[in-house]
N, C-alpha and C positions, 0 to 999 in steps of 0.2 A: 389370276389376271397377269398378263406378261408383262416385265418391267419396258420402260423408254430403250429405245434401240440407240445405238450410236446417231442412227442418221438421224433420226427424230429429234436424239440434244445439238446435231451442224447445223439441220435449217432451224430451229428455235434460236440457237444462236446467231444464225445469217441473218433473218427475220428482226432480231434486236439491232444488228451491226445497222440495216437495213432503214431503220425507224429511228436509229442515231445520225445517220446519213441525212436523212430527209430534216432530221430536226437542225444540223447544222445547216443546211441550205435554206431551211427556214429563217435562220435568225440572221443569215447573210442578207437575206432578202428584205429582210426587216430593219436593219443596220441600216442599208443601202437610202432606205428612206430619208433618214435623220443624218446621210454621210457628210453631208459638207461641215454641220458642225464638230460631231466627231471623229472624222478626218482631219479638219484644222486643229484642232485638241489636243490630235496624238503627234501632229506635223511639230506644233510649237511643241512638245515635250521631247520629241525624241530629239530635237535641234538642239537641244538645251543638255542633251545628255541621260535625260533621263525615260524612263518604263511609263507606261500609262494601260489600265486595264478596264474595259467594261465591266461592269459584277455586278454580284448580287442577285435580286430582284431584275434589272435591269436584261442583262444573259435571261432569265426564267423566263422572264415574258416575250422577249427576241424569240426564243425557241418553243413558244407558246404563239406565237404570229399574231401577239397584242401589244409589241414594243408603243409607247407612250411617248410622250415628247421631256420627260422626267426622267433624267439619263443619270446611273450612279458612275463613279468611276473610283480607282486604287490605282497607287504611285509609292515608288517608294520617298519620291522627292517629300522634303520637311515644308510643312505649312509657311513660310513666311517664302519657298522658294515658288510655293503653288501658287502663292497670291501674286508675284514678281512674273509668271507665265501668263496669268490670269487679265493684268493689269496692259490694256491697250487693245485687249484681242476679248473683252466682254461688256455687253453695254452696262449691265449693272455685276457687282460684285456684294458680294454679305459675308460676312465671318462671325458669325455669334455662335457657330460651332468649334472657334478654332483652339478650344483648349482641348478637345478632343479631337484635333487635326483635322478635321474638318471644313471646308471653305465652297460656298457659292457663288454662281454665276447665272447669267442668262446673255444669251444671245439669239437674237433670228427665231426669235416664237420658241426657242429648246432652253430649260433648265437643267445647269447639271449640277453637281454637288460632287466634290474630288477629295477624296479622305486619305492620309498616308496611312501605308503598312500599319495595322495594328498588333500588338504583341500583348496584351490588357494582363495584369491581372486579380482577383477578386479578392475582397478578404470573406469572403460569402454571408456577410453580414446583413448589409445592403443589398443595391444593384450596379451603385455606381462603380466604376473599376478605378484601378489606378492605370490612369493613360499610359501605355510603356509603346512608342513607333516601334515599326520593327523592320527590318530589311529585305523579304522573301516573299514573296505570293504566297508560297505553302505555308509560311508562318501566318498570313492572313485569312486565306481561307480557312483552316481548322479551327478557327476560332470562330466561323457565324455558324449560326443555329441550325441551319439544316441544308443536306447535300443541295437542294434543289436551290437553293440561294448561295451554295458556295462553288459555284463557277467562276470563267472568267474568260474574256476574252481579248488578248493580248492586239493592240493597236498600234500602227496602223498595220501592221500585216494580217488581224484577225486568224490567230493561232487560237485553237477552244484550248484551256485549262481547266481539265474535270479530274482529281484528285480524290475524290471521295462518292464515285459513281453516282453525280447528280444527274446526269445525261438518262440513266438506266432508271434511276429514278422518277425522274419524269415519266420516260414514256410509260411507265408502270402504273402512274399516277400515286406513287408512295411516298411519306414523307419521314424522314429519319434523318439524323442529326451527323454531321461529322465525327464528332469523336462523341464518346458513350453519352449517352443521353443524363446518367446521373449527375455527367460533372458538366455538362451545359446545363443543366437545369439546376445546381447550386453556384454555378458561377454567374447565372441570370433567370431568378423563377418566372420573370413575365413570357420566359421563352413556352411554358408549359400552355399559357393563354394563347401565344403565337399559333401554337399548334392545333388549338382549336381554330382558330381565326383562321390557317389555310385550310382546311376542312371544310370549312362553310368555302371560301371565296374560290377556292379552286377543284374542288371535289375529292380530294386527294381523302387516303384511307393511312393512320398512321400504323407503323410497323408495332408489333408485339411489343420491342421491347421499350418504344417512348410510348407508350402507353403506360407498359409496368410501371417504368421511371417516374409517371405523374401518378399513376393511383400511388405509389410507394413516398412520393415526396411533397401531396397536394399543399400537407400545411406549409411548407416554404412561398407559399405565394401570398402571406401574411406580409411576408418582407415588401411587399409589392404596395406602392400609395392607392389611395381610391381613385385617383382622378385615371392612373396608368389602366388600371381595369377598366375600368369604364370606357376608354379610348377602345379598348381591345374588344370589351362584349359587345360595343356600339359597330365595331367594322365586321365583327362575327354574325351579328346578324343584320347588317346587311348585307351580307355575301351572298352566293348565288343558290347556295346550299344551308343554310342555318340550323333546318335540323341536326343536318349530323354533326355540324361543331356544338349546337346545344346536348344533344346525347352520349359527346366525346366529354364534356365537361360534364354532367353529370355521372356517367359511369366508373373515372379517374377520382371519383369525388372533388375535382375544385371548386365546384357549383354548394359544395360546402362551406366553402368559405368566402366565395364571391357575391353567389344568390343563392340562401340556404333556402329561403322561399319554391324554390323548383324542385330538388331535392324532396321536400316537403309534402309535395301534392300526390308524391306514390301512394298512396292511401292504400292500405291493407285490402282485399276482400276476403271476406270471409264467408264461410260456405250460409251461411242462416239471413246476410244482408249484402244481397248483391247488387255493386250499384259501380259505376264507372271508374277507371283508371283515369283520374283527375290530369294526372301529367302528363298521359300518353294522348289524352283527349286533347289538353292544351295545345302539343304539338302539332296536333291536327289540325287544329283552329288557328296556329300559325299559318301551315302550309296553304290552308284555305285563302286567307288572307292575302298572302303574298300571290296565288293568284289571279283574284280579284283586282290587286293592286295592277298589276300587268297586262291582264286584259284589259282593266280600264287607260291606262297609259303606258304600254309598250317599250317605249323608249323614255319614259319617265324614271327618276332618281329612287334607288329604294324609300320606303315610307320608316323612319325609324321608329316613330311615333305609333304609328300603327302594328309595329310589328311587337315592339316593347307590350301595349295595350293587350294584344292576340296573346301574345306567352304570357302575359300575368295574369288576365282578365277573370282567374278562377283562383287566385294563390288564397283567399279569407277563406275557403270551403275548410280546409282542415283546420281550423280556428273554431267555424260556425256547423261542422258537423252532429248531428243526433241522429240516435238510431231509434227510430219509433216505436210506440207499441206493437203495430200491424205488421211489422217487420222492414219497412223500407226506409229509407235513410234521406235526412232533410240538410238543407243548408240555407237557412232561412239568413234575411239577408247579408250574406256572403258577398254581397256588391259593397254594400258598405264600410264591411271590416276591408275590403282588400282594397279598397282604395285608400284608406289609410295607411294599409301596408306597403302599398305601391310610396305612396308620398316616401314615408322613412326608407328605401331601399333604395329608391333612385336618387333620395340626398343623401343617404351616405355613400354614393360613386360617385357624388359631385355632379349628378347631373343640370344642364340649364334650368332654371324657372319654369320658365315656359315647356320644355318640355315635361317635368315632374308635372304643372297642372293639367297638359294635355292629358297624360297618359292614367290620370286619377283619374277625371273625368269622365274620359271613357270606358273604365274598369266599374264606374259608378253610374254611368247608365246605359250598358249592355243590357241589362236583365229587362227593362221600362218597354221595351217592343212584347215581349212575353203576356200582356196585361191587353197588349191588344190584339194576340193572335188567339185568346180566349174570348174572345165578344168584340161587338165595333165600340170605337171609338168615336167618342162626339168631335165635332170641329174644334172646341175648345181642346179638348185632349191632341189634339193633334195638332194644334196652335203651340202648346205647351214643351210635345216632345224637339219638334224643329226649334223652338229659345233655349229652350235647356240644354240643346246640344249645340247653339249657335254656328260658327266656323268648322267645329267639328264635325256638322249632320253625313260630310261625305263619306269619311272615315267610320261612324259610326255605322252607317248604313254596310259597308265591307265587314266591319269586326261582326254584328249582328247577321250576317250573311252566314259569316265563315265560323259561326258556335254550332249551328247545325251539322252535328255529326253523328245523327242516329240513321241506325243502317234498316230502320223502317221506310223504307221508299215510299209507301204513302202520309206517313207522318213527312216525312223528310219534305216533299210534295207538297204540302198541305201548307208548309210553315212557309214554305217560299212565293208561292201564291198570295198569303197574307202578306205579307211584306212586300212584294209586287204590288196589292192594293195599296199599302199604308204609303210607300213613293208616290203612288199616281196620286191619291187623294190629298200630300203634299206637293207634287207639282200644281194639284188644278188649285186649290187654297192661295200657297205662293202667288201665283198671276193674277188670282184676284186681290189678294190683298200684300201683299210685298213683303211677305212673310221674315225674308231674310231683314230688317230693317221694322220689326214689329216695338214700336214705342207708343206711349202716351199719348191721345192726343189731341193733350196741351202740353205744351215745355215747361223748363223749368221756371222762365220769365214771367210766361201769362201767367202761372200758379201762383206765385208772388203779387202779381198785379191787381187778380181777381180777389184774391185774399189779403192782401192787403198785409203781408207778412215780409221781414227781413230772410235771408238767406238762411238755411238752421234745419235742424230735424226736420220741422214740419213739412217743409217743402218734398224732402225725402218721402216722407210718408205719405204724403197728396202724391207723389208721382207715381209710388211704388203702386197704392189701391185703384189708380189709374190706367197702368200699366197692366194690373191684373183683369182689370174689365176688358180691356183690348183683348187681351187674351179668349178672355170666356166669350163675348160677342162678336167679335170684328170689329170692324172699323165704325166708330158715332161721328153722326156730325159735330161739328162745333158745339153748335146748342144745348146737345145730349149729354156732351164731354162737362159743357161749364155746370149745368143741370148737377152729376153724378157727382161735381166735386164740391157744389156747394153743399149736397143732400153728406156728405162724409164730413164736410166740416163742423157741422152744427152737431152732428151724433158723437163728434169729438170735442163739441165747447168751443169751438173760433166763433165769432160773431161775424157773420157775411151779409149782414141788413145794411 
């Protein structure tokens, strides 16, 4: 085969020059949106004497043609001279960054955040640095994490500053670090999480060697708090891409030390008991979900909850695996152990309350539709799945959608169908009886009243075996309701004559 000709590497070249051109008129165009603030910006600083630059993030997404109203900017001016620019020409001001030079502002619907030259550096213990300002652009860009964030764009004349081929990088959609990957990523290991997190949110593919840098340095991200990870896996998969930042983190091994739980589910096959790639299935049953989530709301916020649920929704199987007599392999309930698992994982990343119970819960009744895609379901059964899934039943209904990943087209068929019936026969239930709002019914007052009992247990327990008959039956009248609870009270000893 013949090597690349001369001319083949000029227009490959011109082509690049070509696609850097357009991305600078891109981010011009972009700029131009948000000018009056960031033109006033760079008017007061250069009056003042001093540099003022776009960067970061800020530049990426300009040259990306999704500039935001969340503008970064770099100076070499000292934090008490930025607040003294700041002061008069922003409606509100914040400094609770300003030990790391850092200061906010907002004006005209635009936030900006204006940080002096940094020059940082680590005792790589931590992550924190030792703040050192620094005097030079180049001295500030080689210090962020990766080309594609370390541009810049000099104001107000909007001169590009690309030092470190982030421009080529982009349009490549690759993501690689400024200076060596080893020593960004021991002078800040949250950078290795970043790196999975543009992967999901931007599609980017990283270079060979940040890659190597994190399989070779995963346990450094120990130094890293729970709360800092969990910020990062949380925006990782919400991104546009999740799989691949969850495949990037697992292959590097940080998914060792972050969520060994993932890691975990690659379950061996072996030639005598052949039965699913547990992990690769999960990630299926993400992609599925996410989906679902979209077609059903389009321009809706990703679902965190649901996608967290999707990726764990099987982590108890390598806990609860057996390999049979007959040869084929069980995980009997695996819904249960891994909702517990799910609790302990997502407290130790710090996550809310609410969502650690959302996303137990749903990992803990995935499997409950399965029970009625083998035989129907009575009304009461089906009374039962919609309470037990309360607020959740939408979410549940997608995660249960998106476990279907057998490449039996008429199984696959077959299971979708039932579940098409088991909605319809909760929407027609629902309107007759107000399904979402299924209580007792008598209160907790009349129970008291009729029984002739103080606040306490009992009441509790009149409500709960009332509660339960609503379920089994539908709706009693009054009658039926006071009927059911006198016939409970006497079989438990209350005197109701």
């Amino acid at each position: 085969m013949s090597s690349p000709s001369h001319h083949d590497s000029v227009t490959s070249a011109e082509q690049l020059q070509a696609r850097e051109r357009q991305a600078q008129r891109n981010a011009v165009v972009e700029l131009v949106k948000v000018a009056p603030v960031a033109e006033e910006l760079a008017q007061r600083f250069a009056a003042a004497g001093h540099r003022l630059y776009l960067v970061g993030g800020s530049v990426r997404d300009a040259l990306l043609g999704r500039l935001g109203t969340d503008l970064d900017f770099t100076t070499e001016a000292r934090p008490e001279q930025v607040r003294e620019l700041l002061t008069g020409w922003a409606e509100t001001i914040w400094d609770t960054g300003i030990q790391f030079g850092t200061l906010g502002a907002y004006r005209h619907g635009t936030t900006v955040e204006i940080t002096t030259f940094r020059a940082d550096t680590y005792d790589r213990v931590g992550r924190n640095p030792d703040v050192a300002f620094g005097d030079t652009i180049e001295g500030d860009l080689v210090r962020r994490d990766f080309t594609v964030n370390a541009m810049a764009i000099e104001l107000p004349g909007r001169t590009f500053v690309d030092l470190h081929g982030g421009m080529a990088d982009l349009a490549d959609r690759r993501l690689d670090t400024p200076a060596a990957p080893e020593d960004s990523f021991a002078d800040d290991p949250l950078r290795m999480l970043r790196a999975a997190r543009f992967v999901s949110q931007l599609g980017f593919t990283a270079t060979d060697r940040v890659v190597t840098a994190m399989t070779d340095m995963a346990t450094e991200i120990t130094r890293i708090t729970p709360e800092r990870v969990q910020v990062e896996l949380s925006k990782l998969l919400c991104g546009e891409f999740p799989r691949r930042g969850i495949e990037l983190l697992v292959e590097s091994g940080l998914a060792d030390h972050v969520l060994p739980e993932l890691p975990a589910m690659k379950l061996e096959i072996d030639e005598h008991h052949q039965h699913k790639d547990v992990y690769r299935h999960s990630l299926t049953v993400l992609d599925q979900a996410i989906d679902l989530e979209r077609s059903a709301d389009p321009a809706g916020e990703p679902d965190l909850v649901l996608r967290l649920a999707a990726l764990l929704h099987d982590i108890g199987k390598p806990a609860t695996r057996r390999f049979e007599s007959g040869g084929g392999v069980s995980f009997h309930h695996h819904e249960v152990v891994g909702a517990k698992m799910v609790r302990k994982r997502l407290r130790a990343l710090r996550y809310p309350k609410d969502v650690i119970k959302d996303v137990a819960d749903l990992v803990f009744l995935h499997l409950r539709f399965h029970g009625y895609s083998d035989g129907q379901w009575t009304d009461s059964a089906v009374r039962r799945y919609v309470n037990d899934a309360g607020p959740l039943l939408p979410r549940l209904h997608k995660l249960v959608r998106a476990d279907c990943t057998t490449r039996n087209k008429r199984k696959a068929t077959a299971l979708q169908r039932a579940y098409d019936e088991l909605e319809e026969r909760i929407t027609r239930i629902a309107e007759a009886e107000d399904l979402a709002k299924v209580r007792p019914d008598l209160d907790g007052n009349e129970i008291m009243r009729l029984l002739g009992v103080e606040p306490g247990p009992v009441v509790g327990r009149a409500w709960k075996h009332l509660k339960e008959l609503r379920l089994d039956r539908g709706p009693m009248s009054r009658d039926e309701a006071v009927e059911e609870l006198f016939r409970w009270a006497r079989e438990q000893g209350i005197d109701v004559s």
